[in-house]
C-alpha positions in Angstrom: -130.6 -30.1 13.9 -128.6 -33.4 12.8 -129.8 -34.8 9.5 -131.5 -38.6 9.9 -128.8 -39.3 8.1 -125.8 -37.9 10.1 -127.7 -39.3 13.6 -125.6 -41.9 15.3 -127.9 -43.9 17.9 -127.0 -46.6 20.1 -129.4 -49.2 21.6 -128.2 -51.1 24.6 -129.9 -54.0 24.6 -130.9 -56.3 21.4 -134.1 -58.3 23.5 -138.0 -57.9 22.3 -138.2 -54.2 22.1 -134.5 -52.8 21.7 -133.8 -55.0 18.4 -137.5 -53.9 16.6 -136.1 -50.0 18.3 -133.1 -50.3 16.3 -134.0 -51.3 13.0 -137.2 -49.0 13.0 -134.7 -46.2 13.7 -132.2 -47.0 10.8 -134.7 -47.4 8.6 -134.8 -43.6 8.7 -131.5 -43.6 7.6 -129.8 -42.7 11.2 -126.5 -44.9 11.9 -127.6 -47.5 14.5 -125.3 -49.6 17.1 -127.2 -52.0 18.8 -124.8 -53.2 22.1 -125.8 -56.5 23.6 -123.8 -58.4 26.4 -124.5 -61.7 24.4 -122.0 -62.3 21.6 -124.5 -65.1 20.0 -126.6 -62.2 19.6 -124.5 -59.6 17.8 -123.6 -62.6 14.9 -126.8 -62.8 14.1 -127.7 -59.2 14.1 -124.8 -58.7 12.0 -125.5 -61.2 9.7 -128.9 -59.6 9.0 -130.9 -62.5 11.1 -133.1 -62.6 14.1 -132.9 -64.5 17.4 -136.8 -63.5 18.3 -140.0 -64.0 16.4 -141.5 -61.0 15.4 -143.9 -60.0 12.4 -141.7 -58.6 9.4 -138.7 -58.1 11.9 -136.5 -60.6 10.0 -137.1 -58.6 6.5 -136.8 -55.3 8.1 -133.6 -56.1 10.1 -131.9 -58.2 6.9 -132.2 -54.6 4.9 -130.8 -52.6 7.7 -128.3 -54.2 8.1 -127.7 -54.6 4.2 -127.5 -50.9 4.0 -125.3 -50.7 6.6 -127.7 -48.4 9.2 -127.7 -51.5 12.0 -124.8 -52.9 13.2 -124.6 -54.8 16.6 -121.2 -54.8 18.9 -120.6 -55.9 22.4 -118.8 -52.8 23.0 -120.4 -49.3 22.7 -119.1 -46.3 20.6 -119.8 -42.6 20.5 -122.9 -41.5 19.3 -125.4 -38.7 19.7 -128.6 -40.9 21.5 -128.2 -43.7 23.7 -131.3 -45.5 23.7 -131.1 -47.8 27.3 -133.8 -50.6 26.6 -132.6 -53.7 28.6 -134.5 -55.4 31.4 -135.7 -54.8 35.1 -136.5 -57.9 36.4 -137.5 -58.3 40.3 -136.3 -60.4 43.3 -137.9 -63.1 45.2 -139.8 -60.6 47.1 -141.0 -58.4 44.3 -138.4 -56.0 44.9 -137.1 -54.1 41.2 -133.6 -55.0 40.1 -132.6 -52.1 38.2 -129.1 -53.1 37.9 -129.0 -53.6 34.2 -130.2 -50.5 34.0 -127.6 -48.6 35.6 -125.0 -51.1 34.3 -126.2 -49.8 31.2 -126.0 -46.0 32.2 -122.4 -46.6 33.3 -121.5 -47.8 30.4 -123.0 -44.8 27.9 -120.8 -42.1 30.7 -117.9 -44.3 29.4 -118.8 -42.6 25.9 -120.4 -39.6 26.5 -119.7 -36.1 25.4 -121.8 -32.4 25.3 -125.0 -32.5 23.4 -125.7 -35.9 23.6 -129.1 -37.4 24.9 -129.8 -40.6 27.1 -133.3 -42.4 26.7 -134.3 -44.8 29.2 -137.3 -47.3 28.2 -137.0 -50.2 30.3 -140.1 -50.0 32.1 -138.6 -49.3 35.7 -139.4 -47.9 38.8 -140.4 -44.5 39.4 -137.3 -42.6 40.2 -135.1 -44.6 38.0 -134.1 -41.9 35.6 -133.7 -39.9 38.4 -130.9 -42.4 39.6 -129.3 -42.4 36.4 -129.4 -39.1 36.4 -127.5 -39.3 39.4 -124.9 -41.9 38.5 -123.6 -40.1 35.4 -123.5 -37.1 37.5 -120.8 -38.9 39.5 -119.1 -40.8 37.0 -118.9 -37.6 34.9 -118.5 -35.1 36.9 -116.3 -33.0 33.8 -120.1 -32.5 32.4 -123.0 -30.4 33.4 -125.5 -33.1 34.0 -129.5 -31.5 34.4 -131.3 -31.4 37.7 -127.7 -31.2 39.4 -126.6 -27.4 37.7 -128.0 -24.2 37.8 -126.2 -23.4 34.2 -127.8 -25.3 31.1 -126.8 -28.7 31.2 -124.8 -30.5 28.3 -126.6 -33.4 28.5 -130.1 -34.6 28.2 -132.0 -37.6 30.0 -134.8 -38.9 29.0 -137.5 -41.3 30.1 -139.8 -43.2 27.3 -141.3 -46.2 28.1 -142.6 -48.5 24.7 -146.0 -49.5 24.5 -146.5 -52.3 22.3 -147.8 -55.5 21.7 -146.1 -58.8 20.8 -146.9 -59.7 17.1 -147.7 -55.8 16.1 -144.3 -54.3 17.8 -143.1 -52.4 14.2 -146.5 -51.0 14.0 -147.3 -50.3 17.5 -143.9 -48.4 17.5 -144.5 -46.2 14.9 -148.4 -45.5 15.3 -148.5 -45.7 18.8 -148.4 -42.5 21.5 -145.5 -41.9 23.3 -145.1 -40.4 26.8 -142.0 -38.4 26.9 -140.7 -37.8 30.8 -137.6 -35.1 30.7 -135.4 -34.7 34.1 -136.1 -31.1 32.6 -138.5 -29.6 30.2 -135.2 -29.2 27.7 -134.5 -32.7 28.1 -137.8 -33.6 27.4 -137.8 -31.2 24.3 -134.8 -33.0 22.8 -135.7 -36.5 23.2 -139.1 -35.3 22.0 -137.1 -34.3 18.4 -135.8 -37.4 18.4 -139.1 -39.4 18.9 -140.4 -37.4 16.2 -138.2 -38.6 13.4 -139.7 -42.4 13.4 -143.4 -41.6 15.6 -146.2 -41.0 14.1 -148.6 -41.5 16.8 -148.7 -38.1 19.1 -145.6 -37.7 21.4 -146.4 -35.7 25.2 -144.0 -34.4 27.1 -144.1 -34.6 30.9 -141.8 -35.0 33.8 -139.7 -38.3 34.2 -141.7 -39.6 37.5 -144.7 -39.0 35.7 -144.0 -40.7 32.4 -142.5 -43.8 34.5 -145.6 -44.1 36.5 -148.0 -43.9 33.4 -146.1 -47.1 32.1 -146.6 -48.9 35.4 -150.0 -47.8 35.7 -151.3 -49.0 32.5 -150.0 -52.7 33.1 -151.3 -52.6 36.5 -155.0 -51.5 34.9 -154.4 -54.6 32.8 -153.6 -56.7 35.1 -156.1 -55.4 37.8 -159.1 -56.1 34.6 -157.5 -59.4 33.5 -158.0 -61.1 37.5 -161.6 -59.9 37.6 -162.3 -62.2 34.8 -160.0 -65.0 36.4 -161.5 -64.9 39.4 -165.3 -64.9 37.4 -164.0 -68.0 35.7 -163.4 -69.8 39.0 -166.8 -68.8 40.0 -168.3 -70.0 37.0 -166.7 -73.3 37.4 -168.3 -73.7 41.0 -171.5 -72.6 39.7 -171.3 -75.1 36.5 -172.0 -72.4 34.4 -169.9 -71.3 30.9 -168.1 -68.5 32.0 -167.2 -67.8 27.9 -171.1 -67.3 27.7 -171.0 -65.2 30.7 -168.9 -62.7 29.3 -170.5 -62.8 26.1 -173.6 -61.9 27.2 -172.5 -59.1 30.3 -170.4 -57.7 27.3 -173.6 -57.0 25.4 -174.1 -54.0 28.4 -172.9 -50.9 26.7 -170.8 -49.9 29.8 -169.4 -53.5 30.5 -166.1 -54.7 28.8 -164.9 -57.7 30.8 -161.7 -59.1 29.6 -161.1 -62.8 28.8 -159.8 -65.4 31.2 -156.8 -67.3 30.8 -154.7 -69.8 32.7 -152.6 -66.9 34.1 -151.0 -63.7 33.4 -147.3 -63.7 31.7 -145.1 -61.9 29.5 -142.5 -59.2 30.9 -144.8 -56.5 31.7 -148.5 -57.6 33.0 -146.8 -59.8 35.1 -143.9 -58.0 36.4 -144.7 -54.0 36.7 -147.7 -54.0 39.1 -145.1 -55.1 41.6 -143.2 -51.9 40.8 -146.3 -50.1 42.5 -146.7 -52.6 45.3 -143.2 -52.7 45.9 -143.0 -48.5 46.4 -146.4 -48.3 48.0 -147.3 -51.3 50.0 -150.2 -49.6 52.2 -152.1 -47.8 49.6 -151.8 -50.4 46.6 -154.1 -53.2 48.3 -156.3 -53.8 44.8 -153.2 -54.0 42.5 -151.4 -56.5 45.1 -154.4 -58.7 45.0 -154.9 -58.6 41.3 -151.3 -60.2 41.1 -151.9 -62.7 43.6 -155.3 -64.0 42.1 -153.8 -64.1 38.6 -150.8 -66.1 39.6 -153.4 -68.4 41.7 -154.6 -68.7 38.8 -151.7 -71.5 37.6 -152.1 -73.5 40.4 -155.6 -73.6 39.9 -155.3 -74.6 36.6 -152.7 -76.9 37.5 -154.9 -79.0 39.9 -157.7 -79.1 37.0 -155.7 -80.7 34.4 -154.1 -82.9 36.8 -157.2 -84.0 38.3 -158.2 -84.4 34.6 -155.5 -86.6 33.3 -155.9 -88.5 36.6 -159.4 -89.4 35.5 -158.0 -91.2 32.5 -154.9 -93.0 33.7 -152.9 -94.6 30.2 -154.1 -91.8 27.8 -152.1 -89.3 26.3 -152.1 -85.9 27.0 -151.4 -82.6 24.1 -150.9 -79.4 25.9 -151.4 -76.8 23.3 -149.0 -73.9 23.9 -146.2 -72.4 26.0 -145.8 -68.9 25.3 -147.3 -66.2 27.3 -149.9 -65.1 24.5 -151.0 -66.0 21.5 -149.1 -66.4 18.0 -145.3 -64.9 19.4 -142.1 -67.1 20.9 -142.0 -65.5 24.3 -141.9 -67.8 27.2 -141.3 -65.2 30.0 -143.3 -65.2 32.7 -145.7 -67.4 30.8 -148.5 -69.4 32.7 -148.8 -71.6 30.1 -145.4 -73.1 30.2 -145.8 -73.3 34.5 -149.0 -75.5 33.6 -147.2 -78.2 31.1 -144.2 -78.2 33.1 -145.9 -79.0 36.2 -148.2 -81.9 34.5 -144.6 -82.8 32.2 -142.9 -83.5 35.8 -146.1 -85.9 37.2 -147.0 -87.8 34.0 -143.8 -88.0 31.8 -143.8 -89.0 28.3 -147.6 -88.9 28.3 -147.3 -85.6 27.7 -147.2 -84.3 24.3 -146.6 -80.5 23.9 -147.5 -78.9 20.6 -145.5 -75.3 20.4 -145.4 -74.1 16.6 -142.8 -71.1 17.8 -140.5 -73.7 19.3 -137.9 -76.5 18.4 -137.0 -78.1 21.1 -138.7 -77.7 24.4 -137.4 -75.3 27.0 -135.3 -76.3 30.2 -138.8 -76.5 32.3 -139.3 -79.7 30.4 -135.8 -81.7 30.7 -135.7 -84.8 32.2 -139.6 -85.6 32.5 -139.8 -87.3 29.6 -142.4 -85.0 28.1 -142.9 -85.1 23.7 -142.5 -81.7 21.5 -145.3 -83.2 19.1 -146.6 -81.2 16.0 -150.6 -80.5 15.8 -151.4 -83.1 13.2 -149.3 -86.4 15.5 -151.2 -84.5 18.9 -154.6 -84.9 16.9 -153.9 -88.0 16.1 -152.5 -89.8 19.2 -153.8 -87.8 22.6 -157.6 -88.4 23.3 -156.6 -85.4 25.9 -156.3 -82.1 25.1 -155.3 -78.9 27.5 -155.5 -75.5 25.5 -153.2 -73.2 27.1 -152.2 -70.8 24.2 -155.2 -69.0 21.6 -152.8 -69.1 18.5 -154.4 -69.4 15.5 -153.4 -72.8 14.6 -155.3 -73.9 17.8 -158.3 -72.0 16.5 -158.2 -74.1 12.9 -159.1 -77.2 14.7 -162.5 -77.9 13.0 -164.9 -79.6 15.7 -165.2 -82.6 13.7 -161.1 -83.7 14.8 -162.0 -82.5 18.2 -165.6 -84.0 19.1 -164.7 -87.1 20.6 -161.5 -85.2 22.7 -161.6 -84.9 26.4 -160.9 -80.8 26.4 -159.9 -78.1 29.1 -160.0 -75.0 27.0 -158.7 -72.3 29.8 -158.8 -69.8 26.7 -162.4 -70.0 25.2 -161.3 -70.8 21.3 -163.7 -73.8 21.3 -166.8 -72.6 22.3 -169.1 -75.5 19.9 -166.8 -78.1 21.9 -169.0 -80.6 23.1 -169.2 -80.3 27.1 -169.4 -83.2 30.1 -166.7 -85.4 29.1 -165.0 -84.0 31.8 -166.6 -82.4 34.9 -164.6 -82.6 38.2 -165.6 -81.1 41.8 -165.3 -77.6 41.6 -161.5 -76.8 42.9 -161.8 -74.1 46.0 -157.6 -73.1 46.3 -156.2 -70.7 48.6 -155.7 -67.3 47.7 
């Protein structure tokens, strides 16, 4: 087996999860390439800085780099793993583009040589690896690729989706179990040595199609348990009843553990993967489809709240506290909390006073409308109006005395001793 130190890894991909990949792996000493198609973002790799906000990343990714074990390139080199950890977006209708996934592929057969190993852990499709698989057969055919040779195969391919949370990634990746799919039970051997050189948490081999589908499957049960409470907190708001209370108290059942409400569901994977299922399954994934559709109807019913809100109060200013898709991270993808500011930025202009802490200048959503990127002290102070759409903790610090005479729509609960009735509009009945 290759020493830690003689292991030469590339990572395509530099986003969220193939940066905090890379520098977790050269911290064991392995020699790292990460390869991203954005130039911006090999500098500041290479200059031992971030372009994302993560906890410790920035320290973690300066030493690295330091010790020469991470270097970043918009060209790939040899090397004995190639780690493929870029996205898979979908289309208009849902549909999964994996085309940056085999964009990727065919560049690592540009590279590739016997005894090397190619990881995929962009959460795709199942049959993805498959296709790759496939495409480096036919771009490769001098090597004996597995699943298409009856000999041993000089390659390995790999499937291993990450399961981490934004704000805990470096942890999550190291303590976390992984789910190992092989295109073959050797394949899924050798990427299992590999995991084992920076996992702790237990690493289980399985076949490709079944590792992919336990990494769609455990966003979809996410997302399925996140709509139940969405919907509940419509129906609370028809009933006039707290739904934060509600929850509270069902939660005290030892077999109930509903989830908390929000003003959506974002971020890449919650929000994205279920459609993965839908997409390949149409007729027997009715519950997973309808979780999606009630947590995206879940914006637009938060939309028509606040606006119905600030309508009230014609003149006042308005703070809308948060953009990112959860709590104390800079992601914006997918995130329902920059759909609802954008939407009440484009009908009430500069009366709208965003309050971000992970951003410094507001995001495209926002140009032209006229809307303010205000810190939490000048929001405080100037907008009788306040719209929570983000738990991070600096929301939480409010004390209730700088917030008793506000006019508040908390959609995430982290005011629960906010005085209630200042603002108590028809209950909203939406479609879908």
């Amino acid at each position: 087996m290759v020493s830690d130190n003689e292991l030469k890894v590339v990572v395509l991909g530099l986003g969220y999860i193939g940066l905090p990949t890379a520098a977790v792996i050269a911290r064991t000493g392995s020699k790292v390439l990460g390869v991203d198609v954005t130039q911006s973002v090999v500098d500041t790799v290479n200059s031992g800085k971030v372009h994302i906000e993560e906890v410790d990343l920035d320290g973690l990714v300066s030493g690295v780099v330091a010790r020469g074990n991470l270097r970043a390139s918009t060209t790939i080199e040899p090397a004995d793993i190639f780690v493929i950890a870029v996205p898979t977006p979908f289309a208009e209708d849902h549909a999964p583009n994996i085309g940056y996934v085999l964009k990727a592929a065919t560049t690592v057969a540009s590279v590739l040589k016997p005894g090397d190993a190619v990881i995929l852990e962009s959460t795709s499709p199942v049959g993805t690896t498959e296709k790759v698989r496939d495409l480096l057969a036919q771009l490769r055919p001098d090597l004996k690729v597995p699943g298409k040779t009856g000999e041993s195969a000089d390659i390995a391919i790999a499937y291993c989706p990450e399961r981490v949370l934004p704000g805990r990634i470096l942890v999550e990746l190291i303590d976390n179990d992984r789910v190992i799919g092989g295109i073959t039970p050797r394949c899924a051997r050798k990427a299992l040595a590999f995991y084992r050189r920076f996992v702790r948490g237990a690493c289980v081999t399985t076949t490709s199609r079944a590792a992919e589908m336990t990494k769609l499957t455990e966003n979809a049960f996410r997302d399925v348990n996140i709509a139940f409470a969405n919907e509940l907190s419509r129906v609370a708001d028809t009933m006039d009843v707290d739904v934060w209370e509600v929850i509270r108290l069902a939660n005290r059942h030892p077999r109930v553990n509903i989830l908390s409400p929000g003003p959506g569901v974002g971020g890449h994977c919650i929000a994205v993967d279920p459609w993965f299922l839908v997409h390949a399954d149409r007729a027997n994934t009715p519950l997973i489809r309808t979780a999606r559709e009630v947590n995206d109807a879940k914006v637009d019913y938060v939309i028509a709240r606040a606006e119905a809100m600030v309508a009230e109060h014609p003149g006042l200013l308005v703070a809308c506290l948060g953009l990112a898709f959860k709590a104390n991270i800079d992601d914006f993808r997918e995130s329902p909390a920059l759909k609802v500011a954008a939407a009440l930025a484009a009908r009430f202009g500069d009366r709208l006073h965003v309050v971000e802490p992970y951003a410094a200048t507001l995001p495209a959503a926002f140009d032209d409308t006229g809307a303010n990127l205000t810190d939490l002290d000048t929001a405080i102070e100037i907008c009788p109006i306040m719209i929570v759409l983000v738990d991070h903790d600096m929301f939480k610090s409010v004390p209730l005395d700088e917030r008793a005479d506000k006019i508040v729509y908390d959609t995430r609960g982290i005011w629960p001793d906010q005085p209630r009735g200042q603002f108590r509009p028809e209950p909203l009945r939406l479609a879908g």
